[in-house]
C-alpha positions as CSV (number, residue, x, y, z in Angstrom):
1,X,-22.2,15.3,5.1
2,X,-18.4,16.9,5.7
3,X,-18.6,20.7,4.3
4,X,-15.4,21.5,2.7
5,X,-13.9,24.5,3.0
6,X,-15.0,27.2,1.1
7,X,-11.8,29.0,1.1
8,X,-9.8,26.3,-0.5
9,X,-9.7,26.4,-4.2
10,X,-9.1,22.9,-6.2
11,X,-8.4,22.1,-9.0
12,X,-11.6,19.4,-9.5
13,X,-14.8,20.5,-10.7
14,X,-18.0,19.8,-8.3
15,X,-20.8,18.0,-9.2
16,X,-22.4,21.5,-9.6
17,X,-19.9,23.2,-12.0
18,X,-20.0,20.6,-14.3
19,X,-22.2,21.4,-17.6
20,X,-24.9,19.6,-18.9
21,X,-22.6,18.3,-21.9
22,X,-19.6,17.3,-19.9
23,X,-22.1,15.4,-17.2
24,X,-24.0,13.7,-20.5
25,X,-20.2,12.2,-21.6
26,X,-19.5,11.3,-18.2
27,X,-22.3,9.3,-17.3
28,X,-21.5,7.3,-21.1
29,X,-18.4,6.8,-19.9
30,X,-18.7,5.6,-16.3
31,X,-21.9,3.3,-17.6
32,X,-19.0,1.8,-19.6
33,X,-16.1,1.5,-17.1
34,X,-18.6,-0.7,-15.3
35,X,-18.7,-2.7,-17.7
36,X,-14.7,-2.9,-18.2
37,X,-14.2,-3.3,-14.6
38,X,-12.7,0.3,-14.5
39,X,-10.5,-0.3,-17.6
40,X,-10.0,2.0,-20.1
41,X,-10.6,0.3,-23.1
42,X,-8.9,3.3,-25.2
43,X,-5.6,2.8,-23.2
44,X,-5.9,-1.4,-23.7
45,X,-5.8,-0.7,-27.6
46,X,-3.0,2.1,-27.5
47,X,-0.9,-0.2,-25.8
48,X,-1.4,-3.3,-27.7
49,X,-0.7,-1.3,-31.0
50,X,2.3,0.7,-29.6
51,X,3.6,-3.1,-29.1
52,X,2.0,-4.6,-31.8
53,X,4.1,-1.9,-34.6
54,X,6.8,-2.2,-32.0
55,X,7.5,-5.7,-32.8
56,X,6.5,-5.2,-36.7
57,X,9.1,-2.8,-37.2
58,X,12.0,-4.9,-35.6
59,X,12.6,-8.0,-37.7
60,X,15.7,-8.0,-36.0
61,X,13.4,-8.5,-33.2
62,X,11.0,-10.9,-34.2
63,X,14.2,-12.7,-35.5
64,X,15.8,-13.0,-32.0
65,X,12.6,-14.4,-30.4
66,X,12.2,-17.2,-32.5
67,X,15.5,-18.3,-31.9
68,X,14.8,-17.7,-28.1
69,X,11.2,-19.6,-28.5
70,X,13.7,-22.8,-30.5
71,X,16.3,-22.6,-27.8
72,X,13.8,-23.0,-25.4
73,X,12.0,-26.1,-26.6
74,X,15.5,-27.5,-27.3
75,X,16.8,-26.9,-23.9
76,X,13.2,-28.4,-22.5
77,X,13.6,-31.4,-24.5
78,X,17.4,-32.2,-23.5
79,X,16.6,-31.7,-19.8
80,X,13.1,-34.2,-20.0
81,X,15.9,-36.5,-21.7
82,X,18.6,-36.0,-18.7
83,X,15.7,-36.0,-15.8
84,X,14.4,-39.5,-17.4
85,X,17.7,-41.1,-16.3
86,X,18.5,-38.8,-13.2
87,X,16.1,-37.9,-10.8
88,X,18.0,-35.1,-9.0
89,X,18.9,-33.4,-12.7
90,X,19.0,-29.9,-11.7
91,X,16.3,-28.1,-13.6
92,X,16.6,-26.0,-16.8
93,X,15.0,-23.0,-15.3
94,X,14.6,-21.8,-11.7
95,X,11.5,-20.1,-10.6
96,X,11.9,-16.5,-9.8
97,X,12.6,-15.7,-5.6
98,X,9.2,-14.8,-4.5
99,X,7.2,-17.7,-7.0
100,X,6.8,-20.5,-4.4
101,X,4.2,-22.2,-6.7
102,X,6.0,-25.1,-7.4
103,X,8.0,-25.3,-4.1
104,X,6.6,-28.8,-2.8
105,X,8.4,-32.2,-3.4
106,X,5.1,-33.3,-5.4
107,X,6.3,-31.4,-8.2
108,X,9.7,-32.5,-8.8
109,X,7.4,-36.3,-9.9
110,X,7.1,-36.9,-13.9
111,X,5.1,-35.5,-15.6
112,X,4.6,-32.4,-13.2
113,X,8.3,-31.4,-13.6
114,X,8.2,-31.0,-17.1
115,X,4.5,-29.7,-17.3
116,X,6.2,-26.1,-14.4
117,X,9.6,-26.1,-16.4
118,X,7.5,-25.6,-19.4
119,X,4.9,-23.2,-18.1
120,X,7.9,-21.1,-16.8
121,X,10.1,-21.4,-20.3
122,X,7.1,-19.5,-21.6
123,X,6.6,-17.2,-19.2
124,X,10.4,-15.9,-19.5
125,X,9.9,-15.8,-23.8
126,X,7.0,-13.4,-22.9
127,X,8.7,-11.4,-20.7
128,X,11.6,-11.0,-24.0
129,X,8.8,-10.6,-25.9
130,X,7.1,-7.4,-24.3
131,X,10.4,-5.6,-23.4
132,X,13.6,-4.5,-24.9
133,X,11.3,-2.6,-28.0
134,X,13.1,0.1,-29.4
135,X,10.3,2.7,-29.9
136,X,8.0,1.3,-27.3
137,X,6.8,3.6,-24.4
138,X,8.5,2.8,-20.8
139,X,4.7,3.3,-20.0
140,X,3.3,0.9,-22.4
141,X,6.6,-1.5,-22.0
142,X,5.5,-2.0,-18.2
143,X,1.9,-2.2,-18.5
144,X,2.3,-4.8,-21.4
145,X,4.4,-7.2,-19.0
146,X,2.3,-6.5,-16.4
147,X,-0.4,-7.8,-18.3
148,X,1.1,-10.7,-20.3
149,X,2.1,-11.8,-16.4
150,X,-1.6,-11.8,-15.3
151,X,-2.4,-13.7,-18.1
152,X,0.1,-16.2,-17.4
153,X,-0.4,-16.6,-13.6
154,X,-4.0,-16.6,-14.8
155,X,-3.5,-20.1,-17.2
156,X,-0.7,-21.6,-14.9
157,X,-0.7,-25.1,-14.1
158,X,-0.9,-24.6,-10.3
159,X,-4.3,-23.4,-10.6
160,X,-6.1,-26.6,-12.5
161,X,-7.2,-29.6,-10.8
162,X,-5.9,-32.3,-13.4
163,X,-2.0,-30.5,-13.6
164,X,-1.5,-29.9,-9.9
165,X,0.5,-33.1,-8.1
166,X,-0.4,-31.4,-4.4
167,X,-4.5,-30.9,-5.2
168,X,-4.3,-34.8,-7.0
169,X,-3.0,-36.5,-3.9
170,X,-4.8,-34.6,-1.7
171,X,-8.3,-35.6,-3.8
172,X,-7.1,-39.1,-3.6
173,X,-5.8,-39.1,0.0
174,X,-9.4,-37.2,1.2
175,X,-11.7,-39.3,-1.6
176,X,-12.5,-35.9,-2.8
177,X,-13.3,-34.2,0.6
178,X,-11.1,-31.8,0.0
179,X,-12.9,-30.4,-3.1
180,X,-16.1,-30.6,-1.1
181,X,-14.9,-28.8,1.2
182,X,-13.6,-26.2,-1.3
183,X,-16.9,-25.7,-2.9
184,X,-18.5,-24.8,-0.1
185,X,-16.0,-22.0,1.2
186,X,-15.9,-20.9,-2.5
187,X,-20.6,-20.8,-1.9
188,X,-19.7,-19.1,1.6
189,X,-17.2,-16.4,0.0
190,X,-19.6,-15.7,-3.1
191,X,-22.8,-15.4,-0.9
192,X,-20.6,-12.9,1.6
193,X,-18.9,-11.3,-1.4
194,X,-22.7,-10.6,-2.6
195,X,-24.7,-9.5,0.4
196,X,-21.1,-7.1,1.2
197,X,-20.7,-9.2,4.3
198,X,-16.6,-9.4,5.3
199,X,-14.7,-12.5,5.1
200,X,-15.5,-15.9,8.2
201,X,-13.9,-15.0,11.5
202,X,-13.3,-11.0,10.9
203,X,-16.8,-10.6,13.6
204,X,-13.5,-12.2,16.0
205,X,-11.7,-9.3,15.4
206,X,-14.2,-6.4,15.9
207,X,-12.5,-2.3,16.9
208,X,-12.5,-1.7,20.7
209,X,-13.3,-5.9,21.5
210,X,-10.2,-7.9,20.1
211,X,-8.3,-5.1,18.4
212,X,-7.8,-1.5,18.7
213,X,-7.5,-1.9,22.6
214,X,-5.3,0.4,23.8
215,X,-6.9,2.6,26.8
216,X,-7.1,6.2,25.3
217,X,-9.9,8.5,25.2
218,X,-11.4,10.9,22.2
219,X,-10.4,14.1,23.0
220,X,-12.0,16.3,19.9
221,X,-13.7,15.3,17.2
222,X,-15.5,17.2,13.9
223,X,-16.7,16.1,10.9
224,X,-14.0,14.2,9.3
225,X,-11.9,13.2,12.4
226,X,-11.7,12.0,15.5
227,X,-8.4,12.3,18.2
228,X,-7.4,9.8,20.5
229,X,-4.8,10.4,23.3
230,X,-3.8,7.4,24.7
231,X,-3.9,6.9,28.5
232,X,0.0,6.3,30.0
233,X,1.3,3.1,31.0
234,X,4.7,4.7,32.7
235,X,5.3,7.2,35.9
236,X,6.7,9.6,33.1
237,X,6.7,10.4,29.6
238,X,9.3,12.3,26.8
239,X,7.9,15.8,26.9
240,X,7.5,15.6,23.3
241,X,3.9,13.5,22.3
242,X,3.8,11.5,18.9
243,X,1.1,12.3,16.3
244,X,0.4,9.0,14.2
245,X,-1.5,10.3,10.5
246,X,-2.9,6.9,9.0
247,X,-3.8,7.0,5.8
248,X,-7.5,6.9,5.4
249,X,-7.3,4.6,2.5
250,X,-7.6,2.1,5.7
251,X,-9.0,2.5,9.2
252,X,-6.7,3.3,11.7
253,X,-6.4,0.4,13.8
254,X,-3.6,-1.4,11.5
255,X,-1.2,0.5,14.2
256,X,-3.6,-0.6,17.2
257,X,-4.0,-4.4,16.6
258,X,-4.1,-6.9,18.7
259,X,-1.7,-6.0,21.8
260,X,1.1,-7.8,20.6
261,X,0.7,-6.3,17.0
262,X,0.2,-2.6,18.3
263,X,2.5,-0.3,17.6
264,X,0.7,2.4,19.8
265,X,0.6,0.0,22.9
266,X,4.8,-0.5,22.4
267,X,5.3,3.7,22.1
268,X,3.1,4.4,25.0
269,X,4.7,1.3,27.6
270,X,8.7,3.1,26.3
271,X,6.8,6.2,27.9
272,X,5.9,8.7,24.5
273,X,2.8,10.0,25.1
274,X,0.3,9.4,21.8
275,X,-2.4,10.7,20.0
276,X,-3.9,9.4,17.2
277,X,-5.8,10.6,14.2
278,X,-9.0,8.4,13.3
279,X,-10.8,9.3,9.9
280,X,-14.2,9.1,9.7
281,X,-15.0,6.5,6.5
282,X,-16.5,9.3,3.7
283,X,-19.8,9.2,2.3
284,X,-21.0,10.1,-1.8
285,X,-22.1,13.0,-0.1
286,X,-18.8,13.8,1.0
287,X,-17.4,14.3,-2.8
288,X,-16.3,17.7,-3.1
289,X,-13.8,17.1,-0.1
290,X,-10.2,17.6,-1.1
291,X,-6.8,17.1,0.0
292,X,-6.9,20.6,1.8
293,X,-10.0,19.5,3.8
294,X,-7.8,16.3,4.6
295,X,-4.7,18.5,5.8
296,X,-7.0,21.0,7.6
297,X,-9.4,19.1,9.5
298,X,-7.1,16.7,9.6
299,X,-3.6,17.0,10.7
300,X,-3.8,21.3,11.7
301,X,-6.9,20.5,13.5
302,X,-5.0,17.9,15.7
303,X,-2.4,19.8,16.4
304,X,-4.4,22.9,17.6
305,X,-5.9,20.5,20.4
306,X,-2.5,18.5,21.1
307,X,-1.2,22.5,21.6
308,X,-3.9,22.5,24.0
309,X,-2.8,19.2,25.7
310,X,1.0,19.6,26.0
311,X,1.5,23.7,25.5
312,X,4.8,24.7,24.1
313,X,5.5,21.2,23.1
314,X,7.2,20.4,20.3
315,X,5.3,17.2,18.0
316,X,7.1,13.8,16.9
317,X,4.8,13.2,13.8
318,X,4.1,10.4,12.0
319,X,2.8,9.8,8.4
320,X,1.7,5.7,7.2
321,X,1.6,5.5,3.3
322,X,-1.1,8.2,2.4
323,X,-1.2,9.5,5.5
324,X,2.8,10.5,5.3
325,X,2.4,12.2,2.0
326,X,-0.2,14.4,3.5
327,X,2.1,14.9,6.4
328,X,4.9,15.9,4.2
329,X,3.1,18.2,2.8
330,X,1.7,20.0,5.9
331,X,5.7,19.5,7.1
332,X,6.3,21.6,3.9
333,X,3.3,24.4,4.0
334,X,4.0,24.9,8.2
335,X,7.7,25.5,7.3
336,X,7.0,28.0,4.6
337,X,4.4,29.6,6.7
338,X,7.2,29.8,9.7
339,X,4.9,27.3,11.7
340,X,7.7,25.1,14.4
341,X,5.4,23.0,16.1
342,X,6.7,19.9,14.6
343,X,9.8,18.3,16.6
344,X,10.6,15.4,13.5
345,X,8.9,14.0,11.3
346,X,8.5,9.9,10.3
347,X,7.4,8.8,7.4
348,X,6.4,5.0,7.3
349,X,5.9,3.4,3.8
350,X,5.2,6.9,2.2
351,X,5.9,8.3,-1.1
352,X,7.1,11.7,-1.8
353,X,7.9,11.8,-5.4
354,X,5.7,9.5,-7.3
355,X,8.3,9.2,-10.6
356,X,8.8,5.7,-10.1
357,X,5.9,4.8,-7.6
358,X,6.1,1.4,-9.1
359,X,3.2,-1.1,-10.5
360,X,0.4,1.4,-9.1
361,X,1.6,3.6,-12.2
362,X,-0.3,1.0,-14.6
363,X,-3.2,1.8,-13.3
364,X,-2.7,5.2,-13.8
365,X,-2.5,7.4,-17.2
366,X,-4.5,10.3,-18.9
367,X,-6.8,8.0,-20.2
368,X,-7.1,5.4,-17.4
369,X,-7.3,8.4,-14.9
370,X,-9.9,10.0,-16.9
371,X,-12.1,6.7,-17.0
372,X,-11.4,6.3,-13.1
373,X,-12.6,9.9,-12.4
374,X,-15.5,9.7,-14.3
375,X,-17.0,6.5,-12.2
376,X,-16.0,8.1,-8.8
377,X,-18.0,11.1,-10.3
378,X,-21.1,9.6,-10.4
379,X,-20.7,7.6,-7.1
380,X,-19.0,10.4,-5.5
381,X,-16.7,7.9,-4.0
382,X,-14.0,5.5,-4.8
383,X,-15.9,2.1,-3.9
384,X,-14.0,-0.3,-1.8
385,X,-14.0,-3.2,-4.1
386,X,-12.5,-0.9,-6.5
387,X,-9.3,-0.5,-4.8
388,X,-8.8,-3.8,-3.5
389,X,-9.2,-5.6,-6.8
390,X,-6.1,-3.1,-8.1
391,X,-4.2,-3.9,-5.1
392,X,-4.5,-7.9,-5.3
393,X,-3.6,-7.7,-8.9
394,X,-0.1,-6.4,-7.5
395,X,0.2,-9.4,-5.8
396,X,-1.9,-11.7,-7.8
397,X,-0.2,-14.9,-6.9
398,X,-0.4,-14.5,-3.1
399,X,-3.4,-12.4,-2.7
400,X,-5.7,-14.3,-5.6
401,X,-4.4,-17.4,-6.9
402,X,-3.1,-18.6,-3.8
403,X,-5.9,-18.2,-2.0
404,X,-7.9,-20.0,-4.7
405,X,-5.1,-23.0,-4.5
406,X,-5.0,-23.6,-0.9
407,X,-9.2,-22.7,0.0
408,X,-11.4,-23.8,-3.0
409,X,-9.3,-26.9,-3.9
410,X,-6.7,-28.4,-1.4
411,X,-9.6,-27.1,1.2
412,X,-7.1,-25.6,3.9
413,X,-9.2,-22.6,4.6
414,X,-6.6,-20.6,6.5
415,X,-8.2,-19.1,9.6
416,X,-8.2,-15.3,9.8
417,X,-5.7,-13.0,11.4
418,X,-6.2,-9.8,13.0
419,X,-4.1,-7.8,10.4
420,X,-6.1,-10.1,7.6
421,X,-9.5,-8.9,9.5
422,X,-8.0,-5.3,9.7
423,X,-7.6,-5.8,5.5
424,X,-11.0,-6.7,5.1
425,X,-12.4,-3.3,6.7
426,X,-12.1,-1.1,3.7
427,X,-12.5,2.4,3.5
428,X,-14.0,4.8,0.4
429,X,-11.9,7.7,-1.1
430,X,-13.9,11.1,-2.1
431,X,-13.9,12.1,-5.8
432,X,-12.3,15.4,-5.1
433,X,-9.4,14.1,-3.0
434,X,-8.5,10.7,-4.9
435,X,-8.7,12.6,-7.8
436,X,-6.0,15.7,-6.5
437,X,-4.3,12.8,-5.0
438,X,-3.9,10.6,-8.6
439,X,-3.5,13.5,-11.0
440,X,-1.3,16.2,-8.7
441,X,1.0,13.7,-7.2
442,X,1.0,10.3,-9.3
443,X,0.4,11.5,-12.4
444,X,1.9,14.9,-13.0
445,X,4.8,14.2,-9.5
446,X,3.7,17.9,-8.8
447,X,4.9,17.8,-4.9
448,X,8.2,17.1,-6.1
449,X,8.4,19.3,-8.7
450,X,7.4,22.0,-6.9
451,X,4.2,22.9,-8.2
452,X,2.2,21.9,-5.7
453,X,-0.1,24.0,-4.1
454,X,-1.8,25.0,-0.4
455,X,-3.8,27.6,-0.4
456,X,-3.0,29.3,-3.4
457,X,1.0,29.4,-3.2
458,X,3.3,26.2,-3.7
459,X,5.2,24.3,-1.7
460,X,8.6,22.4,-1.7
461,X,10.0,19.8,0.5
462,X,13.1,21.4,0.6
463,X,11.5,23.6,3.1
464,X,11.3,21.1,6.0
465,X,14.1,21.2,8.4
466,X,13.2,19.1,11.1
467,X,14.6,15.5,11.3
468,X,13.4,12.9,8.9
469,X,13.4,9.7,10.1
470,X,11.9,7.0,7.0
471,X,11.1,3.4,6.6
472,X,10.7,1.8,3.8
473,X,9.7,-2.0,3.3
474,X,11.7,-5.0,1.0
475,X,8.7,-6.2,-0.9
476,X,6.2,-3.2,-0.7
477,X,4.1,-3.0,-3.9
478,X,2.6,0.2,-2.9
479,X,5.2,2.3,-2.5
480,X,8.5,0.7,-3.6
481,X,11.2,1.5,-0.8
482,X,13.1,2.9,-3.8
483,X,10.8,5.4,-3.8
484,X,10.5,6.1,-0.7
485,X,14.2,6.7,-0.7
486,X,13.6,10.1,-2.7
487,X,13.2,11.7,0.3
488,X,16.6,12.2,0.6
489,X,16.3,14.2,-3.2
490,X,13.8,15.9,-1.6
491,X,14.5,17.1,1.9
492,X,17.0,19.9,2.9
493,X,17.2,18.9,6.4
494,X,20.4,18.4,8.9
495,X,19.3,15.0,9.4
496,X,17.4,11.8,7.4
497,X,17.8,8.4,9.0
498,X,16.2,5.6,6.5
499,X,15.3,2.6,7.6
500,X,14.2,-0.6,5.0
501,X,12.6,-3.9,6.8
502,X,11.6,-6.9,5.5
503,X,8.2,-7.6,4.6
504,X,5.5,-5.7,2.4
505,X,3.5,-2.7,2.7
506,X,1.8,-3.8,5.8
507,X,3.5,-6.8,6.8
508,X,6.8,-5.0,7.0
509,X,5.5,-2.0,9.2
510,X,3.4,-4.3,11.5
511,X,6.9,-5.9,13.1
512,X,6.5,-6.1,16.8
513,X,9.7,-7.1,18.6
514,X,8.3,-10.4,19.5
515,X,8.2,-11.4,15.5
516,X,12.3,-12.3,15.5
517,X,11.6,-13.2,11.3
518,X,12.0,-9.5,10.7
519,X,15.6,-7.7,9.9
520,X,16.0,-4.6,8.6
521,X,19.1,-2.1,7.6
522,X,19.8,1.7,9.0
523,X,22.0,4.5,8.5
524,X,21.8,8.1,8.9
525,X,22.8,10.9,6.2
526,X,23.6,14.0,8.3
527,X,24.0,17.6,6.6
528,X,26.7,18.1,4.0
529,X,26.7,14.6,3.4
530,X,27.4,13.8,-0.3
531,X,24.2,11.7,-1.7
532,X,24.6,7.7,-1.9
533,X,22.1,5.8,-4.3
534,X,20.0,3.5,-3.2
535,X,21.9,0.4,-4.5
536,X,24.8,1.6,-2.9
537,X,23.0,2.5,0.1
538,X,22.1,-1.0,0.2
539,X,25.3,-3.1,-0.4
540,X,27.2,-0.4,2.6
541,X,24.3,-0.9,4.8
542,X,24.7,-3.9,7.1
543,X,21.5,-5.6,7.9
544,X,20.5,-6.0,11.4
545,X,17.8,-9.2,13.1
546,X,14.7,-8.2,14.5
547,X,11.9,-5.5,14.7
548,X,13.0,-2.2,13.4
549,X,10.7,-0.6,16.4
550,X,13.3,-0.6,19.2
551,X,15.9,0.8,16.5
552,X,13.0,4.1,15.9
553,X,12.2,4.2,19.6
554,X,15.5,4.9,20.0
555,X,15.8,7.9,17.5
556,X,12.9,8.8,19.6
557,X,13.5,9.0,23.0
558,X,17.3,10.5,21.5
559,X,15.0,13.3,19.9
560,X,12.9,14.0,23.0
561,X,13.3,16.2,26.0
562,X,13.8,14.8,29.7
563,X,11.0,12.9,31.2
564,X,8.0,14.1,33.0
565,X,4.8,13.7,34.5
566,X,2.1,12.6,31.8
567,X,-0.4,15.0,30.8
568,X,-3.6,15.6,31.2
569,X,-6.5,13.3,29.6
570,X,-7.4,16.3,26.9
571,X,-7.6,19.6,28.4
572,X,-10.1,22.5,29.8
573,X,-10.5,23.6,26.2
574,X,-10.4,19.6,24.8
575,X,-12.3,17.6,27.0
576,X,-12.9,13.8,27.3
577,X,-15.4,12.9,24.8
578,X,-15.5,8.9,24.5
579,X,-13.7,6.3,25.1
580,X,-11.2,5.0,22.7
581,X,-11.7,3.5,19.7
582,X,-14.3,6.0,19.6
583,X,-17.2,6.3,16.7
584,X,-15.9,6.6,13.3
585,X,-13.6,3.2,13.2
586,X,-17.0,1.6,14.0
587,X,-18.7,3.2,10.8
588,X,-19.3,0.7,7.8
């Protein structure tokens, strides 16, 4: 069990201070959110009836959708007439960039054409019909599309036997071997999805054997962290070391995969020498730990010992998704507390103002919140099934209905990866922190407000002056590269270079040079530079081929100090403990 600090106030109630009333109505309502999947019911009715008087009160309206719902069965009907005599008619509606559903040739065959142009007629008059609603809450407005799109993906043709050209001819190309084959890896998944064993092949890709590989050793650990410092692989390194945060929402390894996915293997052969923070995977009995504890043991902890390491140094950090919020707000509290040990500071997929954090914000509301808190409550954590069934109903059509296409009924099991094992080795989230985390920064944006707090007294971004260097990703779900973006809002600084790549969340940061599918765009908004939206950011920004690695190495090594010897392995106050990937990435 992690002790938090004493001395840190919160703004979550422990288990202790909680009343015999409020526990009584918390256990009612966490019994039911098991029920609901973690769904508010509450919130599911507010927003059907916001719509629901919504669309009551607008005849004008209800008017223009029925004309929409006739043009569309009229414009079906001429092109099944025109695609009757002419193959290669273009079709009446195009499927939306990302929606390869009904890429393959097999579909383009009668009936199959019509039975997708249909399907995708309706989806667009549901889309009309939950937006553009004078009266209707953005809130609501977003979470009702959101959910009339799960429905649909939910009933589309791709996903039944009987309507699906590519599963048909496969069934009668295989004499049904494929949908043998599909039952049992749908038995295989359910038994492993039952017994909480992870997905075939991820015992291929275990910590310290096929990933996380890079020679380092654990250098200081307590009870909520481990350190690595990686070993050099160069006669000299940049006086400056890197510090990588991870967010502990995952283990840390995503940035130590296999060696040609590592990230930490390409810094340390360009000569940075590189520590890393490894969180140790939190326990029910770990509830009352909050963000404080996080930034504390965490981030200040590590760079006590890296002090230690490399005195008088100055510290390239690092911050992935969660693990960059918490960075910018130690950035922010060592800057108002006239603390310089940071050199710059990088921020990879991470949010600092959470005002349009994107389809996340769904899930999260005074009601929704409330449900979610009270079920972490009484479990102390956030469970790991939990989170990933939010996140793969962000991506619902590659991360669920795909996967049910291509496994359980064309039976092309696609073997594992090492960043797909890496997905699969979840981590929990205490009750204290996740809920600081939802309801000070999602929910009520306090970070960029400026209201929130460390220690007692607030903090602002503004406050950081080191340089900002930021990535964000094309297609990231998480944290929408929009978003990310903010940070120039944010950040009084005399220097912020963003960077957006292709790819997702993960994807899109995992982009070794050796992956030449990749592009990305930079440019670099010095001090007294007039602000440039992010549209406009992107039309003047040309976009460059490759891995967006060399291009930060770069800013790097320009950042850093002339070469030296390497350090030490830890120091007389910080010696070697284990080997890396030390104890806590191997902790279920």
């Amino acid at each position: 069990m992690i002790k938090p600090d004493p001395s840190i106030s919160s703004t979550s109630p422990t288990r202790a201070e909680t009343s015999l009333e409020e526990s009584t109505d918390r256990l009612m309502r966490a019994s039911l959110a098991r029920l609901t999947s973690g769904v508010s019911p509450s919130a599911v009715v507010l927003t059907y009836v916001d719509w629901l008087t919504s669309v009551a009160m607008s005849p004008g309206k209800q008017a223009t959708l029925a004309r929409k719902a006739m043009d569309k069965q009229l414009r079906l009907a001429m092109w099944a007439g025109r695609s009757a005599l002419d193959a290669e008619a273009a079709p009446c509606i195009e499927p939306l960039p990302q929606d390869r559903r009904f890429r393959a040739p097999a579909w383009q065959r009668f009936p199959y054409n019509l039975i997708y142009q249909s399907f995708l007629l309706q989806q667009q008059w549901w889309c009309n019909a939950t937006t553009g609603l004078a009266g209707l809450s953005p809130h609501h407005e977003q979470a009702l599309e959101f959910g009339a799109r799960q429905l649909l993906d939910m009933v589309s043709p791709a996903n039944f036997p009987l309507l699906n050209p590519q599963v048909l001819d496969k069934t009668l190309s295989t004499g049904g071997a494929n949908l043998m084959k599909g039952v049992q890896q749908f038995i295989d998944d359910l038994q492993r999805q039952m017994t909480g064993q992870k997905p075939a092949g991820a015992e291929q890709f275990l910590p310290g054997q096929a990933v996380a590989l890079t020679p380092g050793m654990v250098i200081y650990r307590n009870d909520l962290i481990e350190l690595i410092q990686y070993a050099p692989s160069t006669d000299e390194v940049h006086a400056e070391p890197v510090l990588i945060v991870p967010a502990w929402i995952m283990k840390y390894y995503i940035l130590d995969l296999s060696p040609d996915n590592s990230l930490v293997r390409y810094l340390v052969g360009k000569g940075h020498t590189v520590f890393m923070i490894s969180w140790r995977n939190p326990t029910g009995e770990d509830r009352d730990l909050g963000l404080d504890d996080y930034q504390h043991l965490g981030i200040m902890d590590s760079l006590k010992v890296i002090g230690s390491v490399c005195p008088g140094a100055p510290v390239h950090s690092v911050g992935y998704c969660l693990g960059g919020t918490l960075l910018a707000i130690t950035g922010a509290t060592m800057a108002r507390d006239r603390d310089h040990r940071l050199g710059s500071m990088t921020l990879l997929a991470a949010q600092t103002d959470f005002r349009e954090a994107g389809e996340l914000m769904l899930f999260i509301d005074d009601k929704q919140l409330s449900f979610l808190e009270d079920t972490m409550w009484t479990q102390g954590v956030l469970d790991t099934k939990q989170m990933a069934g939010a996140f793969q109903l962000l991506s619902s059509n590659d991360l669920i209905w795909s996967h049910l296409i291509n496994d359980y009924l064309l039976g092309e099991h696609r073997p594992i990866n090492d960043l797909m094992a890496w997905n699969a080795d979840a981590t929990r989230m205490p009750y204290r922190m996740h809920s600081e985390y939802l309801r000070q920064l999602f929910l009520d944006n306090d970070l960029a407000e400026g209201r929130f707090k460390v220690e007692g007294r607030p903090i602002t971004v503004s406050d950081i002056r080191v340089p900002i260097f930021a990535v964000g990703t094309e297609r990231d779900h998480v944290a929408p590269w929009r978003s990310t973006y903010k940070i120039h809002l944010l950040a009084d600084t005399q220097e912020i270079t963003f960077l957006l790549t292709s790819g997702g969340h993960n994807v899109g940061i995992v982009c070794p040079p050796t992956d030449t599918r990749h592009h990305f765009r930079m440019a670099t908004a010095s001090e007294g530079d007039a602000y440039v939206d992010p549209e406009t950011w992107l039309e003047r920004t040309p976009e460059t081929a490759g891995s967006w690695w060399p291009a930060w190495q770069e800013w790097l090594a320009a950042h850093s100090g002339d070469p030296q010897a390497p350090p030490s392995m830890g120091s007389d106050d910080y010696p070697p403990l284990d080997d890396a990937p030390g104890r806590y990435v191997l902790m279920e």
